[in-house]
C-alpha positions as CSV (number, residue, x, y, z in Angstrom):
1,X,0.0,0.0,0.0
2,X,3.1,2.3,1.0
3,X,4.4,1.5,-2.5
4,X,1.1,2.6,-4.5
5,X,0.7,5.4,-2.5
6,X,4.3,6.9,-3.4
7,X,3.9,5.8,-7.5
8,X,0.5,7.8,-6.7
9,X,1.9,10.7,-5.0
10,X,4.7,10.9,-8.1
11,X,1.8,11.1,-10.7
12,X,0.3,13.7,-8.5
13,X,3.1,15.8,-7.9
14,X,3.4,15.8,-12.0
15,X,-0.3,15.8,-13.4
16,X,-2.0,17.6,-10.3
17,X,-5.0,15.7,-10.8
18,X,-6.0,14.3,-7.2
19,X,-7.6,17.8,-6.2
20,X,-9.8,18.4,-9.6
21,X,-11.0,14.5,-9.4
22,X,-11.4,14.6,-5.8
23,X,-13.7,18.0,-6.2
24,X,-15.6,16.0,-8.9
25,X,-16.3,13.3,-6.7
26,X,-17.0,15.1,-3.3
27,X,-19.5,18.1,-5.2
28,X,-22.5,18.4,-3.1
29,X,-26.3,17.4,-4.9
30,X,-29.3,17.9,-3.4
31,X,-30.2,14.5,-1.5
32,X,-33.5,14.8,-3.3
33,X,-31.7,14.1,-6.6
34,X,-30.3,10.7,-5.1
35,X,-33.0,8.8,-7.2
36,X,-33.6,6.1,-9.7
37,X,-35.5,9.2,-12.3
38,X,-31.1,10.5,-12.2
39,X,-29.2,7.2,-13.3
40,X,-30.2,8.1,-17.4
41,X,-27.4,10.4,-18.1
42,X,-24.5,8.1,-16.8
43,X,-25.7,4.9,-18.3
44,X,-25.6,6.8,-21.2
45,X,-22.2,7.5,-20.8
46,X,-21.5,4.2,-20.0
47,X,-22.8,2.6,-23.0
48,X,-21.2,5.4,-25.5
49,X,-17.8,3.6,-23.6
50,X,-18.6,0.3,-24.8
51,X,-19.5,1.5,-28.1
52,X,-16.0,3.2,-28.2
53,X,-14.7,0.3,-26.8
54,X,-16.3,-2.2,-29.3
55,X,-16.1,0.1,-32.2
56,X,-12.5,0.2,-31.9
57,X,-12.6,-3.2,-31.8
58,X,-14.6,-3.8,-35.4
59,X,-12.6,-1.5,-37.1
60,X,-9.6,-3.7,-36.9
61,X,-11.4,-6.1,-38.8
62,X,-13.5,-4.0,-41.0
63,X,-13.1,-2.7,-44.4
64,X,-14.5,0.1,-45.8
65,X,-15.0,-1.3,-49.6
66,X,-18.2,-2.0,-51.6
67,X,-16.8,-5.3,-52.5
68,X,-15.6,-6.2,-49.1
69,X,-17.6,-4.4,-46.4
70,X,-20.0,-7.3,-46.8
71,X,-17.4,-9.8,-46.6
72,X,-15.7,-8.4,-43.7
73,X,-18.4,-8.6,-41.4
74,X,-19.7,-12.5,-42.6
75,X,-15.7,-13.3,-41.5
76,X,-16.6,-12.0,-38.2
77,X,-19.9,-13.4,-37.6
78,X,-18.3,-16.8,-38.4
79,X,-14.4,-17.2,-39.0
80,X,-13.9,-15.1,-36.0
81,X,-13.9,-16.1,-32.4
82,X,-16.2,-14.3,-30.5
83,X,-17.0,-11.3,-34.1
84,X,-20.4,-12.3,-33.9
85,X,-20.5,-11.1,-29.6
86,X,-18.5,-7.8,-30.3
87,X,-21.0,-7.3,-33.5
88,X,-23.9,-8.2,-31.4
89,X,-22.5,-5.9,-28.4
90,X,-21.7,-2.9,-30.3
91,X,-25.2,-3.3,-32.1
92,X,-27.1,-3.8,-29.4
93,X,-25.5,-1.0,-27.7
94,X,-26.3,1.3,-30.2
95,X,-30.2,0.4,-29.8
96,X,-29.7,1.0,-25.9
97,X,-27.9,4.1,-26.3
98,X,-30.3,5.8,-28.3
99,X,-33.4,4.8,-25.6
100,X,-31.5,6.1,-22.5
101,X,-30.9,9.2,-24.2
102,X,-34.1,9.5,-25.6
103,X,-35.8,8.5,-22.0
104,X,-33.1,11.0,-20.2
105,X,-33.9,14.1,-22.9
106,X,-37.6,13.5,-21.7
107,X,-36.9,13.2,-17.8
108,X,-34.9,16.3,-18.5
109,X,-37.6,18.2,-20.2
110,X,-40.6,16.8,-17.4
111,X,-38.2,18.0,-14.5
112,X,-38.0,21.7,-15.9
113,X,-34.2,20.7,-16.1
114,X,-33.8,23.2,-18.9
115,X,-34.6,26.2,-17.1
116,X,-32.4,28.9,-15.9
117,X,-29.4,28.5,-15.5
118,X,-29.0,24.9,-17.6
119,X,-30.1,26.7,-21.0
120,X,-26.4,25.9,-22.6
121,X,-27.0,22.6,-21.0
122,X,-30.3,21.4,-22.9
123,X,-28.9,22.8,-25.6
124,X,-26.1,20.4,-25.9
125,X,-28.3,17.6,-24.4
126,X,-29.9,18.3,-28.1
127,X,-27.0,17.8,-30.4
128,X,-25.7,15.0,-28.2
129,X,-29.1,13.4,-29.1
130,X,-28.9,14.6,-32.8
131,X,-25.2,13.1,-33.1
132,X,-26.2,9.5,-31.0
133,X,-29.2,9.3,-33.9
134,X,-26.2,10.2,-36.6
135,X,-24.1,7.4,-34.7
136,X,-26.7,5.1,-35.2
137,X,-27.8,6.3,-39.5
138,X,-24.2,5.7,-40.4
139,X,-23.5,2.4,-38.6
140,X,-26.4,1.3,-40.2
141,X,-24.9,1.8,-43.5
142,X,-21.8,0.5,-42.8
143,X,-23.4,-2.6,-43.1
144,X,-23.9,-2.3,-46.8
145,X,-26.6,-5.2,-47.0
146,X,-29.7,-4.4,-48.5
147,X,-31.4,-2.4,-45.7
148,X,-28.4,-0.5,-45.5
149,X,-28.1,0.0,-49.4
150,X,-31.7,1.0,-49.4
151,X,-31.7,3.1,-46.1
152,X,-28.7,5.3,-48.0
153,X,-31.1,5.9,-50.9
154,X,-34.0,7.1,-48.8
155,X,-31.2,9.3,-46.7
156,X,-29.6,10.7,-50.3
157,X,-33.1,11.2,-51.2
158,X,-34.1,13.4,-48.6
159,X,-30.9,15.2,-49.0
160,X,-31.2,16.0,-52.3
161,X,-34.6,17.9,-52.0
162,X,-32.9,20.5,-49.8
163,X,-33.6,23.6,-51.9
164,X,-30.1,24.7,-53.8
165,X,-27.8,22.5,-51.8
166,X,-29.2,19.1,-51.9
167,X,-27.4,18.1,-55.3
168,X,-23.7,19.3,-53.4
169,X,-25.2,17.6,-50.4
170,X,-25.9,14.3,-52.0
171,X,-22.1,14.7,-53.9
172,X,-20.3,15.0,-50.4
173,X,-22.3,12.2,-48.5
174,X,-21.8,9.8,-51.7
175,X,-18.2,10.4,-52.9
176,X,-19.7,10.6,-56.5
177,X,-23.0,10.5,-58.3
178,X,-23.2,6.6,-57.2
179,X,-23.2,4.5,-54.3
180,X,-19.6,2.8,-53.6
181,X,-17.1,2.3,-52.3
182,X,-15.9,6.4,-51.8
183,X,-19.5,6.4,-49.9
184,X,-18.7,3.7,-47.7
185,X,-15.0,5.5,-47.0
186,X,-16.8,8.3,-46.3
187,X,-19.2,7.1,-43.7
188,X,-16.9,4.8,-42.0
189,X,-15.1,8.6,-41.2
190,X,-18.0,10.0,-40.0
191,X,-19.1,7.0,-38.3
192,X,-15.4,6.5,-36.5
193,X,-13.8,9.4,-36.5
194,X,-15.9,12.7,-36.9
195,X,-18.9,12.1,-35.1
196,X,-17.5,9.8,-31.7
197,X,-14.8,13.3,-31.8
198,X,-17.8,15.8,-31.4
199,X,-19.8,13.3,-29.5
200,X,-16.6,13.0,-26.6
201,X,-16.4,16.6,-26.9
202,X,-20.2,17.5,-26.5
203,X,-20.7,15.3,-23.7
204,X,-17.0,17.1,-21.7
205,X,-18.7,20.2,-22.1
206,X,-22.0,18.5,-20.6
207,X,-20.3,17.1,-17.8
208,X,-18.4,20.5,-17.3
209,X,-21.6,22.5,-17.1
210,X,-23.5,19.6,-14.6
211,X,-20.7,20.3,-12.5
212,X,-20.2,23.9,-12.3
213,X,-23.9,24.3,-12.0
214,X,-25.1,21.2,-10.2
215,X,-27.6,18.8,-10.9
216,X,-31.5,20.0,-11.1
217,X,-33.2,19.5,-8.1
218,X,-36.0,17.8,-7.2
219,X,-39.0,19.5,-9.1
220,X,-41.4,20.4,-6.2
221,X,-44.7,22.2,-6.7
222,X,-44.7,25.2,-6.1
223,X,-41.2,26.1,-6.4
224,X,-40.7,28.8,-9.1
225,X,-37.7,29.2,-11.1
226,X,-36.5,33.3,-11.3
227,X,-33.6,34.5,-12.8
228,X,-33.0,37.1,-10.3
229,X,-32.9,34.3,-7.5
230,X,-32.4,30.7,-8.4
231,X,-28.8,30.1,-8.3
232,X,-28.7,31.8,-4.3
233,X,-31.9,29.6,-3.3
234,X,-29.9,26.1,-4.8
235,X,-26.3,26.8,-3.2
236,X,-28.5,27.0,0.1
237,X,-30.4,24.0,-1.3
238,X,-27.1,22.4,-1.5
239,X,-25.7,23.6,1.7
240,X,-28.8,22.5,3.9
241,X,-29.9,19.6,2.4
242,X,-27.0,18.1,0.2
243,X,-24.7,15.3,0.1
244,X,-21.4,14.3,-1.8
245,X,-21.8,12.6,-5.2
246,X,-19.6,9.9,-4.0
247,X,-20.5,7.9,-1.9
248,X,-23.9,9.0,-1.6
249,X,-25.7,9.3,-5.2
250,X,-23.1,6.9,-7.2
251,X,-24.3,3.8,-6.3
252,X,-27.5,4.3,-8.0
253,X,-25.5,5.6,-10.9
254,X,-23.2,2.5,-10.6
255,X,-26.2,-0.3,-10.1
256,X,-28.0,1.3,-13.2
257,X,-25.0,1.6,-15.4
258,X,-24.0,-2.6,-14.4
259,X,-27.9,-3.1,-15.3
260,X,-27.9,-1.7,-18.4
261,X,-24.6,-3.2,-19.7
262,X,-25.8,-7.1,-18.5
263,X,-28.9,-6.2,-20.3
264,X,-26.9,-5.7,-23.6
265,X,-24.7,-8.5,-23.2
266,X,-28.0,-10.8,-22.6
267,X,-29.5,-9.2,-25.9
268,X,-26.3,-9.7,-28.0
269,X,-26.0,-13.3,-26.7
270,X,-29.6,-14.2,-27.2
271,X,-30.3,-12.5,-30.3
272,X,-26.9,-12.0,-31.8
273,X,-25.6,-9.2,-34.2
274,X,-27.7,-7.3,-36.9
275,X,-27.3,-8.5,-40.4
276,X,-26.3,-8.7,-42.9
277,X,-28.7,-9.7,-44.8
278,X,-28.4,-10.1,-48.5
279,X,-26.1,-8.4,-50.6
280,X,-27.0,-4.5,-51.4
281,X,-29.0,-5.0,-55.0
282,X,-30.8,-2.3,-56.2
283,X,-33.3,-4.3,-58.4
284,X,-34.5,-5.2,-54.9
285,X,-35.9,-8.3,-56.5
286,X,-38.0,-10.5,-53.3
287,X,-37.3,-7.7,-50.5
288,X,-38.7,-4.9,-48.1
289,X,-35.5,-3.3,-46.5
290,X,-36.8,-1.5,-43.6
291,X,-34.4,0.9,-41.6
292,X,-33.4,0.0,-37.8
293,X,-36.1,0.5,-35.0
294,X,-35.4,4.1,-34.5
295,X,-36.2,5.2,-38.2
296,X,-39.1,2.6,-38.5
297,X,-41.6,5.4,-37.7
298,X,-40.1,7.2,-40.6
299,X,-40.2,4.5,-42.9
300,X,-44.4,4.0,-41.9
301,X,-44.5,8.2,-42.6
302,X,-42.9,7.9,-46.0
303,X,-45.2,4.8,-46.7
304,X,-48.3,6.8,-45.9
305,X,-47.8,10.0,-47.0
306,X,-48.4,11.1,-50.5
307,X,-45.8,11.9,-52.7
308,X,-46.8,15.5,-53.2
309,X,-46.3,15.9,-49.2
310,X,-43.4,14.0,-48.7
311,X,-40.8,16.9,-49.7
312,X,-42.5,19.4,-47.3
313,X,-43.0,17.3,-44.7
314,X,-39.5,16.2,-45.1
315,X,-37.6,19.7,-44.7
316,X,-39.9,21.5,-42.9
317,X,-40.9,19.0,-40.4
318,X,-37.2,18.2,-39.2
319,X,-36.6,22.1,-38.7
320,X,-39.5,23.1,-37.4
321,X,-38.9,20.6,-34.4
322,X,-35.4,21.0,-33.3
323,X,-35.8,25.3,-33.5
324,X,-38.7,24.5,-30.9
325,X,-36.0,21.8,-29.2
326,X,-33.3,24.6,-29.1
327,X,-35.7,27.5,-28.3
328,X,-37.8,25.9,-25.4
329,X,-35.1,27.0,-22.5
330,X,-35.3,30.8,-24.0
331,X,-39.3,30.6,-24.3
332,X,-39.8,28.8,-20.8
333,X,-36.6,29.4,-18.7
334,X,-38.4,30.6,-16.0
335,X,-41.3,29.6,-13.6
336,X,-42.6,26.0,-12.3
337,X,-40.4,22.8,-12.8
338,X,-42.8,20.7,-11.7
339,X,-44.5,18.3,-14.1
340,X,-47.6,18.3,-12.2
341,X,-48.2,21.6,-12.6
342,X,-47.7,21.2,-16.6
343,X,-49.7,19.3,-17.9
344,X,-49.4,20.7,-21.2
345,X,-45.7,19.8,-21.3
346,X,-47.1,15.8,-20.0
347,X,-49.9,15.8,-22.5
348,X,-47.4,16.4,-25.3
349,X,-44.9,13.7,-24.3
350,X,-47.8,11.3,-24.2
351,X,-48.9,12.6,-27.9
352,X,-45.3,12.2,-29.3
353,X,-44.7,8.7,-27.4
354,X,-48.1,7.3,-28.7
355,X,-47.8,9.2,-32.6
356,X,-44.0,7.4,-32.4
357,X,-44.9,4.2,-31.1
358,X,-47.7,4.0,-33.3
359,X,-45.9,4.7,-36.7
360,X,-43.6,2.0,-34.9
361,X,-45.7,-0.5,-35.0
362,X,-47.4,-0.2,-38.3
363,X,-43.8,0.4,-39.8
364,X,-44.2,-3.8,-39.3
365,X,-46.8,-4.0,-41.4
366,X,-46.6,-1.0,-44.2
367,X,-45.7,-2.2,-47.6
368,X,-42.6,-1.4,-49.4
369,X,-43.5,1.4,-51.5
370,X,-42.3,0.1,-54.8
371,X,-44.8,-2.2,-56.2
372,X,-43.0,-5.6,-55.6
373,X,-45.1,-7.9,-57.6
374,X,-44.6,-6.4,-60.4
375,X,-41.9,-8.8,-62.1
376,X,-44.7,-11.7,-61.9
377,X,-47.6,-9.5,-62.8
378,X,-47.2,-6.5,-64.7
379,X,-45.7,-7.2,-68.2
380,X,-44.6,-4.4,-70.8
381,X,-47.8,-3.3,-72.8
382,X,-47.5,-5.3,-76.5
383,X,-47.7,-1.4,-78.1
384,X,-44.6,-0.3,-76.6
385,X,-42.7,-3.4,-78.3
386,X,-44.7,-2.9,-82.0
387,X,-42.2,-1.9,-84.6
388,X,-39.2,-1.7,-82.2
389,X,-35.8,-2.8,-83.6
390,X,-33.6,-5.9,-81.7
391,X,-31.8,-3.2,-79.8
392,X,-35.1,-1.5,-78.1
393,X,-36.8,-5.0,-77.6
394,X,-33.3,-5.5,-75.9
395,X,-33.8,-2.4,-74.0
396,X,-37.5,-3.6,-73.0
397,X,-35.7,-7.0,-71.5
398,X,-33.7,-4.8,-69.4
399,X,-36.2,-2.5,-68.2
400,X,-38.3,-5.8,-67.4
401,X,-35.2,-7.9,-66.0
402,X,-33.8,-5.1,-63.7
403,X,-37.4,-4.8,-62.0
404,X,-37.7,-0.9,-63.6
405,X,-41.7,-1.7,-63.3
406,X,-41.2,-1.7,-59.4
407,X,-41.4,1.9,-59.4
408,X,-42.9,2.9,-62.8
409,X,-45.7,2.7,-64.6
410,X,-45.6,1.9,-68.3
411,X,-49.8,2.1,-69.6
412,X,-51.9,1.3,-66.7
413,X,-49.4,-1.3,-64.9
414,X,-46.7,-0.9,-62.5
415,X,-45.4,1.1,-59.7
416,X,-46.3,4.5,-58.4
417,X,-43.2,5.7,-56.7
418,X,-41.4,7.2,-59.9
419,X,-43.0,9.0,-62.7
420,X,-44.6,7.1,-65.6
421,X,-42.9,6.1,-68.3
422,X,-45.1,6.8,-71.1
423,X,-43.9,9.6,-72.2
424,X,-40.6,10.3,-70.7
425,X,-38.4,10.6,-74.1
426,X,-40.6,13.8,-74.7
427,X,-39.4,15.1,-71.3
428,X,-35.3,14.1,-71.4
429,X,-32.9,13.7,-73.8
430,X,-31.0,10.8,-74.6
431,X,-28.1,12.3,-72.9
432,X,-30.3,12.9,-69.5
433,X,-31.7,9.6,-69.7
434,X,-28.2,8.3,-69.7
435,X,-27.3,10.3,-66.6
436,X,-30.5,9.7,-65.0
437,X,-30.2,5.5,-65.1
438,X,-26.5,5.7,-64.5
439,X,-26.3,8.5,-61.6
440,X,-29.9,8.3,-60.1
441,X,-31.8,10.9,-58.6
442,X,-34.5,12.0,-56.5
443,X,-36.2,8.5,-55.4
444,X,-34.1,6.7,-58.1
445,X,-30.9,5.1,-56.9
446,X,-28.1,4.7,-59.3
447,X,-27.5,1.8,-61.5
448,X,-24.1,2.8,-62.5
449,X,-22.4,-0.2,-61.0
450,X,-25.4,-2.9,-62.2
451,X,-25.5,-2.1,-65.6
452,X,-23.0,-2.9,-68.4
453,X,-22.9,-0.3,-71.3
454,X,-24.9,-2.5,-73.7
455,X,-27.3,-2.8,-71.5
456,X,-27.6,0.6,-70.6
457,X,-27.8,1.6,-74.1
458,X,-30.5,-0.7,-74.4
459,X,-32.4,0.7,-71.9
460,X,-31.8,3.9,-73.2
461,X,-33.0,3.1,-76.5
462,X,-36.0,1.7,-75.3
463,X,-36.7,4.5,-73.3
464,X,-36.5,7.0,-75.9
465,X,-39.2,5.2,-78.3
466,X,-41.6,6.1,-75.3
467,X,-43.3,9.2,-76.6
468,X,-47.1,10.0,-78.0
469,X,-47.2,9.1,-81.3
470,X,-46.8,12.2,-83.9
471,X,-44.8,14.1,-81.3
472,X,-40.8,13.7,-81.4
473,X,-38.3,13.0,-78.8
474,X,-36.5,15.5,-76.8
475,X,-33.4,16.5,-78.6
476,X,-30.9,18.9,-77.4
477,X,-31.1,22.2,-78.8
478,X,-27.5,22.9,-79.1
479,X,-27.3,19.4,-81.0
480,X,-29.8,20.3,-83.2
481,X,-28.2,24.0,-84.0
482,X,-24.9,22.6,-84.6
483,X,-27.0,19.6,-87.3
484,X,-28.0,22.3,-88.5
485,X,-25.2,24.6,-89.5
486,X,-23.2,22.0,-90.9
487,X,-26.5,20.9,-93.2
488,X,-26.3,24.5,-94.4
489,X,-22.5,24.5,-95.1
């Protein structure tokens, strides 16, 4: 003991830590907030320390490559001792992490937590909560199986109807028009490097603000929050009725944290890792990719809503609610904490938990939204093959082969998610349709990397006899000037 307290003393002497941790430790709380409702925020922390832990783990084993990302993670689920556990682990933590800090954002915001002086505090509490959600989008696609692949294109599509920066925005989360493997380099930064960097820093300058302003007391009726005198009335809160952190409050914090972490080892064990599941395919021939649990009530929104909503209720929607998230401490920073005395603020937890949780469940039984019988049952109309030559017919086998009817409609069959077909050579040149299969858009992933060039110029050809008859093509009107110049020379 002599001998550890002298290599201890040596540190000491050179770091001068043991004062700032023992001031950490011994900082008085108000005995009231030595309860089970105040364990959220440290198992939180705790579990984003596994997933640093495990995550560092997977990436020595991971590659970042369309054409081995897959691979990489069936070796670990089955060549590797104990891959499919630290998969399963990290997974599973990810799930957990993103309840506890949902459940601690809405203890927080019940407890009038975000109230003078904790504004900054809430604040970051909200980007913490934005970055755990981006934690959990990008380890999803890391994946690269077909939920992944398919989760991406719903992501890129949002993204690209952001008015005059969703075509740049779509560029720099893809690496290139396409999905591949400069996408899957890109997230595996953000994934392990950019976002865990912001998320350690965020969550210092949370820890730094709990303890230089104390923990929110116990929300009693009746006890008003003012500016003027809140911060004197808690230091004699503290002073008359508090206690140490340690010993007294960590043992909650401690049994809830060794809770939480048996709980994910039990799920990874019983249930094992997520995925993969096939390989990413964007014919999405037999399938129904649905995102993880926390973007299920997404996926049930984009299911139900028309398409003529969907942009508007994707950009204004997400803004709308985290300006009111971020402006709630400024519009209600003062007055009662209690949650009995707000029963507007209960009332509209209950609505979001019961809108979420129902989305969440139909999300289990909402359809794909391209039509997915459409291989078996909707053939090409005979009058779009009449008087076609063998490279168009070719173009038609393609079109029916790649599953194109999933999510267009050719005559009065097929699938509502794109346009229709009918008459799209009137509406793009041969040049746009060529950029349009190859590099996607909108709704449309890109089939760059699952089409050969004859078969692309199959489908191209094919495409442009789809016009109303007497009326020509699109044709581009610089082509046609320059045609006609040199007809007049």
């Amino acid at each position: 003991m002599r001998l550890i307290a002298q290599i201890g003393d040596w540190f000491d002497r050179r770091l001068q830590i043991a004062a700032p941790i023992r001031e950490i430790a011994e900082h008085p709380v108000p005995k009231s907030t030595a309860s089970w409702w105040y364990v959220f925020g440290s198992a939180a922390l705790v579990v984003f320390i596994l997933q640093l832990v495990t995550g560092i783990m997977l990436a020595f084993v991971y590659v970042p490559s369309a054409s081995e990302a897959w691979n990489s993670l069936q070796s670990l689920n089955h060549d590797i001792a104990l891959g499919w556990f630290i998969r399963a682990l990290h997974g599973w933590g990810s799930n957990f992490m993103v309840a506890i800090v949902l459940i601690h954002m809405v203890q927080v915001f019940l407890f009038g937590a975000y109230k003078f002086p904790r504004e900054l505090t809430w604040i970051v509490g909200v980007f913490l909560l934005l970055m755990t959600l981006g934690m959990a989008f990008t380890g999803q696609v890391l994946r690269f199986d077909q939920d992944a692949y398919w989760g991406l294109g719903i992501g890129a599509s949002i993204a690209s109807r952001v008015p005059f920066l969703g075509s740049a925005i779509v560029k720099l989360m893809l690496g290139g028009p396409i999905i591949a493997g400069a996408t899957l380099s890109r997230f595996f930064a953000l994934h392990v490097f950019v976002i865990p960097g912001l998320l350690i820093a965020f969550v210092g300058v949370h820890l730094l603000m709990v303890l230089k302003l104390g923990i929110n007391e116990w929300p009693m009726p009746g006890r008003i929050v003012k500016k003027a005198t809140y911060e004197k009335e808690y230091h004699e809160l503290t002073h008359r009725d508090g206690a140490p952190f340690v010993p007294y409050a960590v043992w909650k914090d401690l049994f809830f944290a060794a809770f939480i972490l048996l709980a994910v080892a039990a799920c990874a064990a019983f249930f094992g890792p997520f995925g993969p599941t096939g390989q990413p395919d964007p014919t999405i021939i037999q399938t129904a990719p649905k995102p993880d649990y926390f973007f299920l009530w997404l996926y049930a929104v984009l299911s139900f809503l028309p398409p003529s909503m969907e942009t508007p209720a994707l950009l204004i929607g997400p803004v709308i609610l985290i300006g009111a998230l971020l402006l709630l401490p400024f519009l209600s920073g003062e007055g009662e904490k209690s949650w009995r005395r707000r029963p507007i603020a209960v009332l509209s937890i209950l609505l979001i938990a019961v809108t979420l949780a129902t989305f969440t469940h139909l999300a289990g039984y909402t359809p794909w939204s391209p039509h997915m019988n459409a291989w078996s049952g909707d053939l090409i109309p005979a009058r779009f093959l009449q008087h076609r030559t063998a490279l168009q017919r070719q173009g038609a086998l393609v079109f029916q082969a790649k599953q194109c009817h999933n999510c267009h409609a050719l005559g009065p069959d097929g699938g509502q998610r794109g346009p229709a077909l009918d008459s799209v050579a009137v509406q793009l040149t041969q040049d746009q349709l060529i950029r349009q299969v190859i590099q996607g858009g909108g709704n449309m992933p890109a089939y760059g990397k699952n089409l050969s060039p004859a078969e692309t110029t199959a489908l191209v050809a094919f495409l442009q006899t789809l016009h109303p008859a007497g009326q020509a093509p699109a044709r581009d009107s610089s082509q046609a000037a320059a045609l006609a110049k040199r007809g007049e020379n």
